[in-house]
N, C-alpha and C positions, 0 to 999 in steps of 0.2 A: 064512543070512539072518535069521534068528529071534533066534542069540543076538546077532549085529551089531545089529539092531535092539531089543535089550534095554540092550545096553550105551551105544546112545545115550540112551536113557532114562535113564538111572542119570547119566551127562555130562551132561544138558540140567535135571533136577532140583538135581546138584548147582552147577551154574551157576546157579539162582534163588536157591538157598539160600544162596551167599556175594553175590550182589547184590541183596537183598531188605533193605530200608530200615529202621534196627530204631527202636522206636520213639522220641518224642520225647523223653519223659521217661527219668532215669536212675534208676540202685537207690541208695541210700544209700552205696553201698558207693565209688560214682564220686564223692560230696562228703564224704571227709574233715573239710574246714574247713567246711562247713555242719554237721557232726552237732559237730563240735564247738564251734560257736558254738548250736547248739537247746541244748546240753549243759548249758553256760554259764547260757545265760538260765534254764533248770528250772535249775540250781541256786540263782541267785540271788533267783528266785522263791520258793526254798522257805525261803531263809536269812533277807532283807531283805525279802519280801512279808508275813512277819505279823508284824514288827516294824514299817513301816510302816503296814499297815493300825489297829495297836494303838494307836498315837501319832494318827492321824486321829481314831478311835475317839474315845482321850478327851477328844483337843484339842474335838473338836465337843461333846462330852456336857459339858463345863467349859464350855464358852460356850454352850450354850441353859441351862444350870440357874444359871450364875452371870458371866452374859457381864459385870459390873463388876469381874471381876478381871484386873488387870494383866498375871498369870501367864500367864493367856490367851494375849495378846500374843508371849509367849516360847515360849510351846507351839505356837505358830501358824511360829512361825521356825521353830523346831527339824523340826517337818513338814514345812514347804518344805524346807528342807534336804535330807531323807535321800529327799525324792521324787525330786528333782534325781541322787543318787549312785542310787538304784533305777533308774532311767531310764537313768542310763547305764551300769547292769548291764547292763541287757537287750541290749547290743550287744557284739562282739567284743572281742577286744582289739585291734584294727586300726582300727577303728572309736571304741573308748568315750572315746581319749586326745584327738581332737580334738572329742567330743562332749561334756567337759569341756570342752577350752579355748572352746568355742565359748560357754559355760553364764558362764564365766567371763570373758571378753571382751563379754559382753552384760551380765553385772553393771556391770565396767567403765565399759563406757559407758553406762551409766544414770548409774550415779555420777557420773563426766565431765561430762553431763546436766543432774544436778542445780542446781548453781549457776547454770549459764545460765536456766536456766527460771525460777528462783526472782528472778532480779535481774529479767527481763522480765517476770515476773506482777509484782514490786514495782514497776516503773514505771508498769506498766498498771492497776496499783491507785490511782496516786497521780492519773493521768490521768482516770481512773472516777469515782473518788468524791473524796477531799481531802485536804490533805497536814496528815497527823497520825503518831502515831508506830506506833499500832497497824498503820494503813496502810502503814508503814515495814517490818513485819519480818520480811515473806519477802524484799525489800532488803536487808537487817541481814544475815540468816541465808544471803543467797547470795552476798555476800561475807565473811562468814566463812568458809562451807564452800569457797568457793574458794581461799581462803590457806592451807586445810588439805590440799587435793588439791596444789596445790603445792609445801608444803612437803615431803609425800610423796613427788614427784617427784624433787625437789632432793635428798630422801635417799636413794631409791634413784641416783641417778646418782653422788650422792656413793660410796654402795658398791661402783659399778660404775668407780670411777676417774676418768671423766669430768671430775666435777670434785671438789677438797677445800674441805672446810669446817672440819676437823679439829673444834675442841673446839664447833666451834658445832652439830655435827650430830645433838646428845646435843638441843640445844633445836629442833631443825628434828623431830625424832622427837618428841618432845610435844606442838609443837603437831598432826602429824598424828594420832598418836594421838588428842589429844585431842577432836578432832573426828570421828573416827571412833566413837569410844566416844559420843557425843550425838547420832550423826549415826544411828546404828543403834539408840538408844532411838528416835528420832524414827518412824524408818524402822515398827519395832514397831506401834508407836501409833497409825501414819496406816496402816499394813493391816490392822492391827485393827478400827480403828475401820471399814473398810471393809467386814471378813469380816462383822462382827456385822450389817450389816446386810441381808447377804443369806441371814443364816442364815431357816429356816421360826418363824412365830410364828401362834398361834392368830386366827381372825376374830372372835370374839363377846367380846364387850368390856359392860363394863355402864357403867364410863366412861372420858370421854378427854380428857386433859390436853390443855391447847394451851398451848405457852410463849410469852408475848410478847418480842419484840425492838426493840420503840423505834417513834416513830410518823414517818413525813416530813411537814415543816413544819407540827405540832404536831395535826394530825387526820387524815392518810392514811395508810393501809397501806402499807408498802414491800412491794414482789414477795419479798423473806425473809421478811416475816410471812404474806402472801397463801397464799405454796408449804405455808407449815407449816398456815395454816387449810382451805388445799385438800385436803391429805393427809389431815385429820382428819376432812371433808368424804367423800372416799373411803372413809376407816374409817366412817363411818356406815352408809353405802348400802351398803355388804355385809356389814352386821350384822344378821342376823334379827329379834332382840330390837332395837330401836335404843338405843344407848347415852344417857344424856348428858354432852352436851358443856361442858367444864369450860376458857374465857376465859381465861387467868390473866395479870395485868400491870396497875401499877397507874399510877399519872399522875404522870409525870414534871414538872420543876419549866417547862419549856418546852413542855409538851402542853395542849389544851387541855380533851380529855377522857382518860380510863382505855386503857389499852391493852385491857382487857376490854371496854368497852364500843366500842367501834371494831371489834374481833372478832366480839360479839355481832351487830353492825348487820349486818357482811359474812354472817354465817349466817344472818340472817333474809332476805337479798336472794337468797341463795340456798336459797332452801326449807326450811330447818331451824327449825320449830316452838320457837315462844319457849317451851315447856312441856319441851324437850330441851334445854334452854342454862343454864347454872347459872353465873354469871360471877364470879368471883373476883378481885378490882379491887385489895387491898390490897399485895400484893406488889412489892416492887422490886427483887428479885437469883432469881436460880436458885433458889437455896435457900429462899426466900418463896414463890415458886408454889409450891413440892415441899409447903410445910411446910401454909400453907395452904387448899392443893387440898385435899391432906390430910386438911384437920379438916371441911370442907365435906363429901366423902365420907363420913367417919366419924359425919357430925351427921344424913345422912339414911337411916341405918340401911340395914336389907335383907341377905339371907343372905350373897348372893354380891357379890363389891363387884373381878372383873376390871376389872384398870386398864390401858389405854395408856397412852404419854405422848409424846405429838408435838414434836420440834422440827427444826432442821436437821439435815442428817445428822452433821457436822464434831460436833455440841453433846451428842447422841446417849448418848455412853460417859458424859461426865461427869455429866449427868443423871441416867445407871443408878448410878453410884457415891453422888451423895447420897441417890437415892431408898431405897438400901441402908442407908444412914445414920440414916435416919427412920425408918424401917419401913415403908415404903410398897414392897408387891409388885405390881410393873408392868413392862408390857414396853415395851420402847424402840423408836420406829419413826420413821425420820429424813426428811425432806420432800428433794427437790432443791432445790441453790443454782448461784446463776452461776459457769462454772467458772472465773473471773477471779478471781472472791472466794476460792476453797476456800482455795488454800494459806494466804492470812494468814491468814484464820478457822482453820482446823488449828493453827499456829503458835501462835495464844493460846489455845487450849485445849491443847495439847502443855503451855505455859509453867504455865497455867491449872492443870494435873494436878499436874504435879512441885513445886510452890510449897507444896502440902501437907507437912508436916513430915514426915510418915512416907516418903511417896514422896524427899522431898531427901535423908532421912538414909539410904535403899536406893539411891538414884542413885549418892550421893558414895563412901558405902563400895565400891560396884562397879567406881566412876572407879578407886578409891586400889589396890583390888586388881587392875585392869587394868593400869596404869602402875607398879607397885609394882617389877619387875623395872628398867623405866628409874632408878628414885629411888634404889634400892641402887648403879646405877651411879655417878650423881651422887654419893651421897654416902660410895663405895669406893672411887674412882676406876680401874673394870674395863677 
């Protein structure tokens, strides 16, 4: 009886032990494709993590110590870039090919995007404010850039058979090209110009430039002048030391007073002590306030002489590139505008930038070496 009833012990244990519920989790050893996709990512981590982190590095440390350069711009691509290929390290290979296409069909369709958006802010600019040409050029520019997304079209179908163009497909590939090549300086410029101004910038300021932009029907502020003297208004009140405030704009031939002094009024209605307002009336272009402000500054001495300088955000970069020009060391700090206006206003500062000899003859050289392979065709016949 004794050893029967041993034996069913030993039967009744080994019955729990093959139906006894094993736990949830498994050992590594049961996910093959998981350790080899953790694998993956620690390598790519260690490959493409402090190569990108490098390129963040400097692209930020080039734009807080010399955010007026262009290069910037191009340093700021190239980091988006390898962020975009690091990201889609970090997933499988099962995974990372449609985490590109997905990277890339969202490009796409921004691109795609573009020109509609751009023809519909030009109509709605023209509807807003008045039909002029400046008001015209994100119009101009969104059917441009839509001739060139379709010419692209038409050449890839052309390659794909669909349809022939034969000898004409050599000129359907330049205009695309060519619009792509200005389309991606553009593209630079307006994120640049974006990046810099969420970059950190110091509060204590000794003074602060205020840019004028034109008066409405010849004595009131327009909501573009008001946002940039409000902004400046903000940099006041959270300046310990409080700055003075530097008006700058001078009276146009259809004004009836100074753009300064229309400024000056708005600050005094809003609390700002006429002993902190230094107004600067004689200027009539960007480069007059800069020059100016400038000598105003420089004529009332003092050790420290930190400079802001306020205007729209879009007007921002170009500001920082002649303040560079003069020698005036200031930081650039950009007001909100309506977002109906941004694109044209971008648009003539984009034109604005490039019209500089230096900037045309680095533009053109980069068009000719972009296209350079098309021109040997034309003129080899490949």
């Amino acid at each position: 009886m004794r050893q029967a009833g041993l034996r069913a012990g030993r039967s009744y244990n080994l019955y729990i032990s093959a139906h006894e519920k094993k736990p949830a989790g498994k050992s590594r050893e049961d996910h093959p494709e998981g350790n080899h996709m953790i694998s993956e990512m620690i390598e790519n981590i260690r490959v493409l993590g402090p190569a990108v982190a490098a390129v963040w590095i400097v692209t930020i440390i080039f734009c807080i110590s010399r955010p007026q350069r262009y290069l910037n711009s191009l340093l700021l691509m190239a980091a988006s870039f390898l962020t975009m290929l690091f990201v889609s390290g970090l997933f499988g290979e099962k995974v990372r090919p449609y985490l590109l296409m997905a990277f890339f069909l969202l490009i796409m369709l921004g691109l795609l995007l573009v020109p509609v958006l751009l023809i519909i802010n030009g109509i709605q600019m023209v509807r807003r404010e008045s039909l002029s040409f400046s008001h015209l050029l994100s119009l101009i520019l969104g059917i441009f850039v839509g001739i060139g997304e379709i010419a692209a079209i038409v050449y890839v179908l052309d390659l794909s058979g669909s349809f022939r163009f034969e000898s004409a497909n050599r000129w359907i590939l330049l205009v695309a090209m060519t619009v792509f090549y200005f389309s991606f300086l553009l593209l630079s410029f307006v994120l640049y110009t974006l990046f810099i101004q969420w970059l950190p910038h110091r509060v204590r300021f000794n003074y602060v430039i205020i840019h004028g932009c034109g008066l409405s029907g010849g004595d009131r502020m327009t909501r573009l002048l008001s946002n940039r003297v409000d902004k400046a208004i903000e940099i006041y009140r959270k300046c310990r030391t409080k700055p003075v405030l530097i008006p700058s704009g001078g009276q146009g031939e259809d004004e009836k007073l100074s753009e300064a002094q229309a400024m000056k009024e708005y600050l005094l209605e809003h609390g700002i002590p006429e002993t902190h307002i230094l107004p600067e009336d004689r200027s009539r272009t960007t480069r007059e306030n800069l020059v100016f402000s400038k000598a105003l500054i420089d004529g009332a001495g003092g050790a420290t002489k930190r400079t802001a300088l306020v205007s729209s955000n879009y007007h921002v970069y170009r500001c920082l590139r002649m303040a560079r020009e003069i020698g005036l060391k200031c930081t650039g700090i950009g007001a909100d505008v309506a977002f109906y206006f941004w694109p044209s206003a971008m648009i003539r500062e984009f034109v604005a930038v490039f019209s500089a000899r230096r900037f045309l003859i680095f533009s053109l050289i980069g068009y000719l070496v972009f296209i350079s392979p098309l021109l040997y065709s034309f003129f080899f016949e490949i």
